[in-house]
C-alpha positions in Angstrom: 18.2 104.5 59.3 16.7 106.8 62.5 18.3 110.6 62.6 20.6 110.4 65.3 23.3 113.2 67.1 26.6 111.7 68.6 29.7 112.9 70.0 33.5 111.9 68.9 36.2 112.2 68.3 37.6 112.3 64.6 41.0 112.8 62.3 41.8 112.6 58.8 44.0 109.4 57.8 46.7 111.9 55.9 46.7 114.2 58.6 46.3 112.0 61.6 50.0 113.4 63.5 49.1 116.9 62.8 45.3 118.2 63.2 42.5 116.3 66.2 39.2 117.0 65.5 36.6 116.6 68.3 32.8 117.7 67.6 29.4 116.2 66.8 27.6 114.3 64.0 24.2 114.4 63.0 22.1 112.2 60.5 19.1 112.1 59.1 17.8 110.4 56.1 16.2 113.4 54.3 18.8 115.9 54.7 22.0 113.3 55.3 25.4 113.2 57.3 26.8 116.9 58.8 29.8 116.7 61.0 30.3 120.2 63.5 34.0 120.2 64.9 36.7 122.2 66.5 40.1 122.2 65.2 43.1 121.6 67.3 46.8 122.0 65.1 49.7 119.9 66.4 51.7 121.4 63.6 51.6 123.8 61.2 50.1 122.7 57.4 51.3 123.3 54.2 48.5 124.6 51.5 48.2 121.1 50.1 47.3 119.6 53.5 45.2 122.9 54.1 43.2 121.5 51.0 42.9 118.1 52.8 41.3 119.5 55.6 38.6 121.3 53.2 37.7 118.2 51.3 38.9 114.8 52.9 38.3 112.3 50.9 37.7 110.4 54.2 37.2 111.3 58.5 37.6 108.5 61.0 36.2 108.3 64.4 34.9 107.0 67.5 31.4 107.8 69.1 31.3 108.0 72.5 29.5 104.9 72.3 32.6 103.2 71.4 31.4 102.8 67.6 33.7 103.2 64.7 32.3 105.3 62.3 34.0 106.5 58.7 33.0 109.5 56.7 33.4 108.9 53.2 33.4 112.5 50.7 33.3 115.2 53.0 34.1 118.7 52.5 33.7 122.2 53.5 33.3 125.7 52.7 35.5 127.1 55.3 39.2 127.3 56.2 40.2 127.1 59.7 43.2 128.8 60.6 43.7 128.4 64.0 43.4 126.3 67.1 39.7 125.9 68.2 38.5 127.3 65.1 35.0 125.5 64.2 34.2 123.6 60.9 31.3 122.0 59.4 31.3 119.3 56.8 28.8 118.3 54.2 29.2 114.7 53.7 28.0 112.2 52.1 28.0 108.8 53.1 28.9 107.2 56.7 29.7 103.6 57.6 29.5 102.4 61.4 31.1 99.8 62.4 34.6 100.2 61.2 37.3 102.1 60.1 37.3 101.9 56.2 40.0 102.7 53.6 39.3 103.6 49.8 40.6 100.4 49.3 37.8 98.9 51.4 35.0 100.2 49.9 33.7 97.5 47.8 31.4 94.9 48.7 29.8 91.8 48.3 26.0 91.4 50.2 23.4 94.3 51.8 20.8 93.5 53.9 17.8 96.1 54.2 14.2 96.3 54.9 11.4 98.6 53.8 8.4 100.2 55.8 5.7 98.0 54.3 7.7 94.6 53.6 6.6 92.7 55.9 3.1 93.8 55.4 3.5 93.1 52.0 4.7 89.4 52.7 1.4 88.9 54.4 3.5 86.8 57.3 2.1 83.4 58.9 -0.1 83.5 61.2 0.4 82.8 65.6 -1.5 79.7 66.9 -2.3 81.3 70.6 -4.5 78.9 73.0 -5.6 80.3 76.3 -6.8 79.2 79.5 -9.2 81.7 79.9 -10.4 85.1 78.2 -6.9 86.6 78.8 -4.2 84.2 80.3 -2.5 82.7 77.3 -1.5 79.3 77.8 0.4 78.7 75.2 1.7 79.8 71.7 2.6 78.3 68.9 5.0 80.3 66.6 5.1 79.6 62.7 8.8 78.1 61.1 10.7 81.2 60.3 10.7 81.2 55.9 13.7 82.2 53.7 13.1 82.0 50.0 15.8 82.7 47.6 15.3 84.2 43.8 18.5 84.5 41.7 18.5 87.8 39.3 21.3 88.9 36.7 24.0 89.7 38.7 23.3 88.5 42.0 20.8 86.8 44.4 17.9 88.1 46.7 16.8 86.3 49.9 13.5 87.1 51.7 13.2 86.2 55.0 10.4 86.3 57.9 10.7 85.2 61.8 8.9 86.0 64.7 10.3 87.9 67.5 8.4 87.6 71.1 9.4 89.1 74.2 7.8 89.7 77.7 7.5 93.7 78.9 7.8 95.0 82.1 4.5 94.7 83.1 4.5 91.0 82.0 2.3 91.6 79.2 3.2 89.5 76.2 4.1 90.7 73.0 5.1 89.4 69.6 6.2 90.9 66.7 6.9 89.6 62.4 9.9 90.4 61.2 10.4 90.5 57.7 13.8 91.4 55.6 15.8 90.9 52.4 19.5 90.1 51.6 21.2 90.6 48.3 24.3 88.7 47.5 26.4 89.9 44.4 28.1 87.8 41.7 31.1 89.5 41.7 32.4 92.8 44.7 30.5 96.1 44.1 31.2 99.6 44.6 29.4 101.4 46.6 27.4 103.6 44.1 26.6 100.0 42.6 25.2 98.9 46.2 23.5 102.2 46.0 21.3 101.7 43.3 20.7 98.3 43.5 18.8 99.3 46.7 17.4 102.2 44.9 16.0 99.7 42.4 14.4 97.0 44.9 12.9 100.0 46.4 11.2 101.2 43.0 10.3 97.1 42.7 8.5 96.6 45.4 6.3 99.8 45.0 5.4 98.9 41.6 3.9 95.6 42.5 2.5 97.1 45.6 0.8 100.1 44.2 2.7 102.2 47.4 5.7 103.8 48.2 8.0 102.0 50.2 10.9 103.3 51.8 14.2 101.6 53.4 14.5 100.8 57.1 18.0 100.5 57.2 21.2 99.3 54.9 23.8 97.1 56.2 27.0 95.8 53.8 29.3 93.5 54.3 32.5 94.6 52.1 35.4 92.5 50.3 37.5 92.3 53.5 34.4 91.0 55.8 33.7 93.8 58.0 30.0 94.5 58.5 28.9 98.3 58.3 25.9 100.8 58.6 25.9 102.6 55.7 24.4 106.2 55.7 23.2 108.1 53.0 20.7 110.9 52.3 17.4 109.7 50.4 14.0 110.7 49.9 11.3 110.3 53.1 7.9 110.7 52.6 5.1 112.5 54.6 3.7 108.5 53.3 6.5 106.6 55.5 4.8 105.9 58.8 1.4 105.1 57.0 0.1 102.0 58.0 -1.1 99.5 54.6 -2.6 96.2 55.4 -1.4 93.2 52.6 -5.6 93.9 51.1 -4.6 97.5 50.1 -1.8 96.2 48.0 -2.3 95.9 44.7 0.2 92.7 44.9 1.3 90.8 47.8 4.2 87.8 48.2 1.7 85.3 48.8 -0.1 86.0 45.3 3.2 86.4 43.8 5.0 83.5 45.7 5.1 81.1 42.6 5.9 83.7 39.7 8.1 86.3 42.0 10.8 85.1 40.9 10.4 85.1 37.5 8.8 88.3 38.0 12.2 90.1 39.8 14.6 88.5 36.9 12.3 89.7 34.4 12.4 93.2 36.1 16.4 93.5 36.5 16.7 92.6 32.6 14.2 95.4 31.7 16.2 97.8 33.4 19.1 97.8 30.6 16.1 99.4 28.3 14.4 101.0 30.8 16.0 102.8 33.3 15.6 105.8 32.5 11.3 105.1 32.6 12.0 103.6 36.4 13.8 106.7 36.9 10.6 109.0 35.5 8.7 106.6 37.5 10.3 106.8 41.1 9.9 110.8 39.7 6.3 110.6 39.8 5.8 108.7 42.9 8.6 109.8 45.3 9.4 113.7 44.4 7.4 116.1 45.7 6.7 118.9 42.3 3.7 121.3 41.1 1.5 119.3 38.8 2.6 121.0 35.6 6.3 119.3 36.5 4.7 115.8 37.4 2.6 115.5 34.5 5.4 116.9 32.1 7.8 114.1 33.8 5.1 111.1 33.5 4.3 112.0 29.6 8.0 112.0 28.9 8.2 108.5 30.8 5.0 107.4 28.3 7.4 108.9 25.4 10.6 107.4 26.0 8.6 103.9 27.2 7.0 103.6 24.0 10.3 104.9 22.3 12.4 101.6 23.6 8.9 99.5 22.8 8.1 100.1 19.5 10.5 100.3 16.0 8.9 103.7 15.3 10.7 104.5 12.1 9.2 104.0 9.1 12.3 104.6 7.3 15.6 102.1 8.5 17.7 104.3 10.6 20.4 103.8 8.2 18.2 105.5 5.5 17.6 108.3 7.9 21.6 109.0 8.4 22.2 108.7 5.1 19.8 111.4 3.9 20.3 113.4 6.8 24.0 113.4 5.8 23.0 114.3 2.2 21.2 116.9 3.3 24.2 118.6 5.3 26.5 118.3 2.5 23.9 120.3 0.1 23.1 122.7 2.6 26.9 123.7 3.8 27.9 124.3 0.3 25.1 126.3 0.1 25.7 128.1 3.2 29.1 128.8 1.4 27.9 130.2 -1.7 25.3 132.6 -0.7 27.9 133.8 1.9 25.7 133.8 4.9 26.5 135.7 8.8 27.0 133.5 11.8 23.7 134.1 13.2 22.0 133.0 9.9 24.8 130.0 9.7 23.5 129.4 13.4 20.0 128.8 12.8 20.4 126.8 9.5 22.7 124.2 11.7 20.1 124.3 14.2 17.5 123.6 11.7 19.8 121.0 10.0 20.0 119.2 13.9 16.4 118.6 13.9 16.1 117.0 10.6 16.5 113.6 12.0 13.2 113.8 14.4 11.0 114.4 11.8 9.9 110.6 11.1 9.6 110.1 14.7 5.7 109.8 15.4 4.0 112.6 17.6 2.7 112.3 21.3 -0.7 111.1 20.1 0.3 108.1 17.8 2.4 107.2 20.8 -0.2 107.0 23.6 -2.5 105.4 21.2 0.0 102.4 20.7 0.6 101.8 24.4 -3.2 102.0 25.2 -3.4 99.5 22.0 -0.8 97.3 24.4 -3.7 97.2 27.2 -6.6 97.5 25.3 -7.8 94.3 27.1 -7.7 95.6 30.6 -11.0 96.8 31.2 -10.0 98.9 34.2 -7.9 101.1 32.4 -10.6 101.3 29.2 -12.7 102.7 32.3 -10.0 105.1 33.5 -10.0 107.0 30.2 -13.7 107.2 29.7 -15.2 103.5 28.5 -15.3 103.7 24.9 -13.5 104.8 22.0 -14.6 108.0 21.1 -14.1 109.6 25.3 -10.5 107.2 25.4 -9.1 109.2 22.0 -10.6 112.3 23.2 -8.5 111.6 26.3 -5.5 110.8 25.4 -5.5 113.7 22.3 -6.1 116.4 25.3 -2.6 114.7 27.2 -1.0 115.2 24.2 -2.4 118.9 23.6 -1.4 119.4 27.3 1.8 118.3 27.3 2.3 120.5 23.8 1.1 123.8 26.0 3.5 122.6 29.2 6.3 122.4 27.0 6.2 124.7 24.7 4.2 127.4 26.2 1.9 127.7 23.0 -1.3 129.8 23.7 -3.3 128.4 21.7 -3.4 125.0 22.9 -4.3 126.2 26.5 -8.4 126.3 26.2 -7.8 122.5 25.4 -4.9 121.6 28.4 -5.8 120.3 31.6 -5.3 122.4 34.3 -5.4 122.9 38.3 -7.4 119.5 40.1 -8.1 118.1 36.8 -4.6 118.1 35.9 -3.8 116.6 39.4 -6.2 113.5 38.2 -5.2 113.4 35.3 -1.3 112.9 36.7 -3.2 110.2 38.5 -4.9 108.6 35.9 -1.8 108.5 33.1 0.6 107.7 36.5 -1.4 104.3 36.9 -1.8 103.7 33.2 2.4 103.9 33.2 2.3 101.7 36.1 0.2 98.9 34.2 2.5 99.2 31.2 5.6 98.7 33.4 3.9 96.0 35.5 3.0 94.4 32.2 6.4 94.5 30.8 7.9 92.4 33.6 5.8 89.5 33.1 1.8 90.5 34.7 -1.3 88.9 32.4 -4.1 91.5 31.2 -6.2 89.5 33.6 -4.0 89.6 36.8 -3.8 93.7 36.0 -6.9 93.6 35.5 -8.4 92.0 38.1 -5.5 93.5 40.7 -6.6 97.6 39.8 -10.1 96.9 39.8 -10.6 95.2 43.5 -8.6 97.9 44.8 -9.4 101.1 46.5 -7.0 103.1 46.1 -7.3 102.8 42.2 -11.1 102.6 41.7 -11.8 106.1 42.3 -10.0 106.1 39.8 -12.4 105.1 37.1 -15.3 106.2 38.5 
């Protein structure tokens, strides 16, 4: 999905016989779809169809190319009034390749790639015989692969084939292509298609240890017509970075037999855990001052170990009950000592944060997920190599994440701060990551062994 600038030509469905539109897209994955055109009236528009021409629900066009293209939730700030007045919409999504209805947009299969799959599927290797030091004589191209993994609502393909082609100056070149397809059980909407990619893409840079990024996304919808869908997401400054598969800290061939079992295990977790991916593409994708990334990745710890553990020691029946108790006394209280609305006010708000106080505090909570990878030496290294420096650790993240919070002045002599707080984001970032990774099926050993022959992740634990 390149940024791209086209001419058109362009109308609204509704208002097709009464307003022309004729003007210029431009699109670009970080900042998304804006359409600049000048108005031409063939009759005059009541205030409802004025409204219409604000916020169309959808613009059809033709590039100059020849290309269909339909906008999808467009609209704009300004009212144009007269011929050759200009407007500019904000929209959303774009689909080339056809002219799509609301009744159209649902679908059935994407296919997409990201920067560093095929890297990441480590592809087969070119058997190239030559007749001398640089004429190539001949070459003998690998069987193109497809390898499909079935996942709770729907099925992924991988595929890989080799391109070759001759250039200009008859020098040969060849090139691996590698790609994914997803098939759903049953037609989709498109925020449905929408995450799902959003979800292979935080996938694949969990098991890879780096960020990867789609290429392009093209759907096939309930009717059969094939589109390019555009929409605005997150680049990084990391796009264009060039990772061989030994920088990964997993690749398809040392997945190939548990991937996928690995993917359906993933796609179930994300009933529980969705909101921890989401904390997780947080920390990795957005760019945010360190306080905001640390605050984010201790929340993801919280809420992780939150959907992990049964932290109550008290049946959350017990809890309502009392809590319920507890209102009743107080209200009739409240009643008889004839309290003001401010005072009413803060016993309610008191009252409303009753029902926390049997949930355990950040500490206990870091200590149980560390107790979860107590066997993975790596991370025993990463917060210090023995009991005393890992509890000392993990007490000044949760002292830290106290003083971020709530702003409390006496915790901040203890809180990590400026570069160490940068490292430590780091270092509780990847200990997340091993929890996650471990959640969806990875031994202590494979983690293990994975984080400690990397490079990215030794420094680390130095």
């Amino acid at each position: 999905m390149e940024q791209f600038t086209a001419k058109g030509k362009w109308y609204i469905p509704e208002l097709k016989d009464k307003v022309s539109l004729d003007g210029i897209i431009t699109y670009s994955p970080n900042s998304g779809i804006k359409l600049d055109v000048l108005v031409s009236f063939k009759e005059s528009l009541s205030t409802k169809e004025h409204q219409k021409l604000i916020e169309p629900e959808l613009i059809h066009g033709t590039l100059e190319s020849g290309e269909h293209i339909t906008l999808y939730k467009c609209f704009s700030t300004k009212i144009p009034i007269w011929n050759g007045s200009s407007i500019e919409y904000i929209v959303n999504y774009g689909f080339i390749g056809g002219l799509l209805n609301e009744n159209s947009l649902t679908f059935t299969r994407f296919d997409t790639s990201f920067n560093l799959l095929n890297n990441w599927f480590v592809p087969k290797a070119l058997n190239v015989t030559y007749e001398n030091s640089i004429k190539i004589r001949n070459v003998l191209f690998p069987d193109p692969e497809s390898y499909e993994f079935p996942v709770n609502k729907g099925k992924l393909t991988l595929w890989n084939s080799w391109k070759s082609n001759y250039t200009f100056s008859q020098k040969f070149e060849a090139k691996s292509v590698t790609g994914l397809s997803f098939s759903f059980d049953e037609e989709v909407d498109l925020q449905e298609l929408l995450i799902t990619v959003y979800q292979l893409q935080i996938f694949f840079s969990l098991i890879s240890g780096w960020n990867f990024y789609p290429q392009f996304l093209r759907a096939k919808t309930e009717r059969e017509e094939v589109v390019d869908v555009l929409y605005s997401f997150n680049i990084g400054e990391d796009y264009d970075k060039d990772i061989s598969w030994h920088e990964l800290l997993f690749n398809f061939r040392i997945l190939q037999e548990s991937f996928g079992e690995k993917i359906e295990e993933y796609f179930e977790s994300l009933e529980k855990l969705q909101i921890v991916y989401d904390l997780f593409y947080e920390y990795r994708f957005r760019k945010s001052i360190v306080e905001d990334k640390f605050i984010n990745i201790a929340r993801a710890l919280e809420v992780y170990h939150r959907k992990s553990f049964n932290e109550n020691s008290l049946s959350e029946w017990l809890i309502e009950l009392l809590l319920e108790e507890i209102k009743k006394s107080v209200r009739l209280k409240i009643k008889e000592e004839k309290l003001n609305k401010r005072e009413i006010d803060e016993v309610e708000r008191f009252i409303s944060r009753i029902k926390y106080f049997n949930e355990p505090p950040l500490f206990k909570r870091l200590k149980d997920l560390y107790r979860l990878l107590r066997n993975i030496d790596f991370i025993k290294q990463l917060f210090g190599g023995n009991k005393r420096k890992v509890n000392s650790f993990l007490r000044r993240v949760y002292v830290s994440r106290n003083y971020y919070v709530h702003f409390n002045p006496d915790l901040e002599k203890d809180a990590f701060k400026g570069l160490e707080l940068y490292w430590v984001n780091k270092k509780i970032g990847t200990f997340l990551e091993a929890l996650l990774l471990k959640g969806i099926g990875f031994t202590d050993s494979e983690l293990n062994t994975a984080f400690t022959n990397n490079l990215k992740y030794q420094q680390l634990a130095r």
